[in-house]
C-alpha positions in Angstrom: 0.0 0.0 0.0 1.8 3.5 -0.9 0.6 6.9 0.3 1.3 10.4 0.5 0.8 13.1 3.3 -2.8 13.1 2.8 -3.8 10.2 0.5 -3.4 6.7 0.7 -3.6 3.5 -1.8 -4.1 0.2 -1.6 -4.3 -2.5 -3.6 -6.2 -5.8 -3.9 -6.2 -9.0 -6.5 -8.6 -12.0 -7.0 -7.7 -14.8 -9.7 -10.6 -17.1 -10.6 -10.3 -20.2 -13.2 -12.7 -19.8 -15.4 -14.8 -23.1 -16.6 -13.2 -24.8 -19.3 -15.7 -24.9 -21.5 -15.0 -21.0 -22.2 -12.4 -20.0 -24.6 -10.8 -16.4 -24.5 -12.7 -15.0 -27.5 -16.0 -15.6 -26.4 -14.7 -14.2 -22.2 -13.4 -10.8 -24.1 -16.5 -10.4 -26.1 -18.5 -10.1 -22.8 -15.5 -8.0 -21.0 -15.6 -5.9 -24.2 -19.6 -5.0 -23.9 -19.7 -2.0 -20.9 -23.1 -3.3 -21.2 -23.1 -5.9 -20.3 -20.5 -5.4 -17.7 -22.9 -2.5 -15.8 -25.5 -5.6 -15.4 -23.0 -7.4 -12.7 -23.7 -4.3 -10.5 -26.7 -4.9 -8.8 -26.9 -1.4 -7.2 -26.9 0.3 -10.2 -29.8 2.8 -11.0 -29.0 4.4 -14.2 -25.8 4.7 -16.4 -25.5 7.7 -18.5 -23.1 7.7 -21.7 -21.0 10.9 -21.5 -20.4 13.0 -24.6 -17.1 13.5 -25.6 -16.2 17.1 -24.5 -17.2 15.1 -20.6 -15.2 12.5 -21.6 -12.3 14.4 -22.3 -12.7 15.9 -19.1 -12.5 12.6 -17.3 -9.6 11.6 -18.5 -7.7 15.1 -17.7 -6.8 13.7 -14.1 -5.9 10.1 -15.4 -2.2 9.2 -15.5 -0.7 8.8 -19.3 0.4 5.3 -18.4 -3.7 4.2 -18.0 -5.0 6.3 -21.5 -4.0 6.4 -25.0 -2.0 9.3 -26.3 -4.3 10.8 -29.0 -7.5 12.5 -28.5 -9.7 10.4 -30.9 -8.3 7.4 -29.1 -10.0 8.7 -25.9 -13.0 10.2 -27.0 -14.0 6.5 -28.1 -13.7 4.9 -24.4 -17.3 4.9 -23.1 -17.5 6.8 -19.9 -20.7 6.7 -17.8 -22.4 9.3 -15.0 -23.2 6.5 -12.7 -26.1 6.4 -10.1 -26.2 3.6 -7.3 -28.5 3.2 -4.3 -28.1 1.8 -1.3 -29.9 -1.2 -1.5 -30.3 -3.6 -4.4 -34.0 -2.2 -6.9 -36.7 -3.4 -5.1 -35.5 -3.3 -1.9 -35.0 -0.4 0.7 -32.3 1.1 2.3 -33.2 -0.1 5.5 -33.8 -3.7 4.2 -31.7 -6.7 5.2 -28.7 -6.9 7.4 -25.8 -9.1 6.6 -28.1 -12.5 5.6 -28.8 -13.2 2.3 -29.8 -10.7 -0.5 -29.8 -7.7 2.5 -28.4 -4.9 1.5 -25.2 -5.4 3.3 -25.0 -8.4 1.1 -25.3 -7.3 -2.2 -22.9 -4.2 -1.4 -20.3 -6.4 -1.4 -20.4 -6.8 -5.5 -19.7 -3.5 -6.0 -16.5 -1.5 -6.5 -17.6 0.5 -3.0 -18.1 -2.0 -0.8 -20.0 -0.9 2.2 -18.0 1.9 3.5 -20.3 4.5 2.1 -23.0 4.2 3.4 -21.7 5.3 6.6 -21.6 8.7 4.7 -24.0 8.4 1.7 -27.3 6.4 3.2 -29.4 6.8 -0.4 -27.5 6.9 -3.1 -23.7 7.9 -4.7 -23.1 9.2 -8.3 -19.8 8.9 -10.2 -18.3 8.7 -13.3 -16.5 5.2 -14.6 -15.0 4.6 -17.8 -14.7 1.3 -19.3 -11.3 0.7 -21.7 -10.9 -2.3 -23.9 -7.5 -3.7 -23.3 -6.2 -6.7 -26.2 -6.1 -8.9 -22.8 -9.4 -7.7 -21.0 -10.4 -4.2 -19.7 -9.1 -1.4 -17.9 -12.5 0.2 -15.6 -11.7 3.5 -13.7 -13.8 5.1 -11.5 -14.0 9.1 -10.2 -16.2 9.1 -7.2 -17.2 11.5 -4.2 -14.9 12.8 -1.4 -11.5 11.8 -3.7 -12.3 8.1 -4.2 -10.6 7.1 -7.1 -10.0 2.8 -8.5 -8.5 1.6 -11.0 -9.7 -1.8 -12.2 -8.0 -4.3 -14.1 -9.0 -7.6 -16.2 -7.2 -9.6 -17.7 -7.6 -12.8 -18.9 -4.9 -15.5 -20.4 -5.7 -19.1 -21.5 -3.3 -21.7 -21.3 -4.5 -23.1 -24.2 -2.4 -23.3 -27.5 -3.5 -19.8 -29.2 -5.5 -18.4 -26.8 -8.4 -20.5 -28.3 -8.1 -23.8 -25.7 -9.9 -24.3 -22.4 -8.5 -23.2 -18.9 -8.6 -19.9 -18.7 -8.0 -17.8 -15.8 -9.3 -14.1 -15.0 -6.7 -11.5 -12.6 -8.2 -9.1 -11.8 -6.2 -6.1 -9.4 -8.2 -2.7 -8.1 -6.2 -0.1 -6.6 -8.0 2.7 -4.7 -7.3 6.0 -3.7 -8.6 8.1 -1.0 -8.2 10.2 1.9 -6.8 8.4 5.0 -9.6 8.6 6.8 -11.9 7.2 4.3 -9.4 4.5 3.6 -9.8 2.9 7.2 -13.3 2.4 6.1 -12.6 1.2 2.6 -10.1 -1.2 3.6 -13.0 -3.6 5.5 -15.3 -4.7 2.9 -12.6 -4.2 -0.2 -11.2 -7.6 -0.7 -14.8 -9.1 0.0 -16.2 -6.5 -3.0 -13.6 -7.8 -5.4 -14.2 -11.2 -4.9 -17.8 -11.0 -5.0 -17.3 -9.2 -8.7 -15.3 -12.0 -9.7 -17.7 -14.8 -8.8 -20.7 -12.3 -10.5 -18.8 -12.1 -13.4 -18.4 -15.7 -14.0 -22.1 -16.3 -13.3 -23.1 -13.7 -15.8 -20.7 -15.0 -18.4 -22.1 -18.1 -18.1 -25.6 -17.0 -18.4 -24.7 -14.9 -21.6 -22.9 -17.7 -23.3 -25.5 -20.4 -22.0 -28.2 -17.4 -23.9 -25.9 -17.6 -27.2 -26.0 -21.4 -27.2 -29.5 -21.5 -27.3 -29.9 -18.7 -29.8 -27.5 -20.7 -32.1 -29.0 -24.2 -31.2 -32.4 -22.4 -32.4 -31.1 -21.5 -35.7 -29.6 -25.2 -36.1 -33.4 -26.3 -35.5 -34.9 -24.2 -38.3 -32.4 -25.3 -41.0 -33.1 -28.8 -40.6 -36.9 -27.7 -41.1 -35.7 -26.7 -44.1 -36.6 -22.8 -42.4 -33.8 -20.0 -43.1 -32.2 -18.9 -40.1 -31.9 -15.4 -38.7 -31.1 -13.0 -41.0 -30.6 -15.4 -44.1 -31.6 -14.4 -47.4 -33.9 -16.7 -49.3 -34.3 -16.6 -53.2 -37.9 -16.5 -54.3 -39.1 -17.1 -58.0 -40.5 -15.3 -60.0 
């Protein structure tokens, strides 16, 4: 963990094998859809796209080491005005405790924790980018009171090519904030990144479990003798 006078950072990892029946294209295609990367967050209220002059503006205070050099390069990475609430939709603030699906709970998946609610009881807003990286993503976050993170994936497969089984995500946050804040922070921060880790997986599977059956579908109706989605059929005249 470094620091300064007034800041400090620490840093956590997770590394999770991934199923082997996943290869690395189809694990980037979902790590690569912001998307469907917002869904693992189940605090979220409402994601806002930024336009570029915001976006810009974002990555002013980001270090040259985490954003490409040109301005066209940047203006393409989606950055979103983020609102979360306390409690998971459907559910108050006051709901639960620390059993299962309370509020106490479900904080744990997010990037937060549950420190802020011991400041912020309704809801937080922030802004979080989300940049594709040739190995995974790169997600940074600007929230309230000097809480900055930076979030990285990154996934490698043992397989020959990057297209065999055993893959294996890494995943590393670092976080800034003020020392104070940090005391807080530090409590629930490994739990948060693990809990993101085991969401993730669980939504992968979900989407690539949805893409089989789309594709299993479209099998179905050309052995009907039915085009499949999207194919052209010749008709005479």
């Amino acid at each position: 963990m470094s620091s300064s006078y007034f800041t400090t950072t620490t840093t956590v990892t997770t590394t999770t094998a991934l199923p082997p029946t996943m290869t690395l294209p189809e694990i980037l295609s979902i790590l690569h859809s912001p998307a469907l990367m917002l869904t693992i967050n189940p605090l979220l209220k409402s994601a806002t796209p930024l336009p570029t002059p915001a976006i810009h503006a974002f990555y002013k205070s980001v270090p040259a080491s985490l954003k490409p050099t040109s301005a066209s390069a940047i203006a393409e990475i989606p950055v979103y005005a983020c609102v979360e609430t306390s409690a998971p939709q459907g559910q108050g603030s006051s709901t639960g405790g620390k059993g299962e699906g309370g509020a106490e709970e479900q904080s744990q998946a997010t990037w937060r924790g549950g420190w802020s609610k011991r400041f912020i009881p309704d809801e937080i807003v922030y802004e979080t980018s989300m940049q594709r990286t040739p190995s995974g993503m790169i997600a940074i976050t600007q929230a309230p009171m000097g809480v900055h993170s930076v979030t990285t994936w990154k996934v490698t497969s043992k397989g020959k090519d990057g297209s065999g089984n055993e893959c294996v995500l890494e995943k590393e946050g670092r976080v800034t904030s003020n020392k104070m804040l940090m005391s807080f922070i530090k409590t629930t921060l490994q739990g948060s990144y693990d809990k993101l880790a085991k969401d993730f997986v669980a939504m992968l599977m979900r989407e690539l479990e949805k893409k089989k059956g789309e594709g299993d579908k479209a099998k179905e109706k050309e052995s009907v003798g039915e085009p499949a989605s999207g194919e052209q059929v010749e008709v005479e005249a």
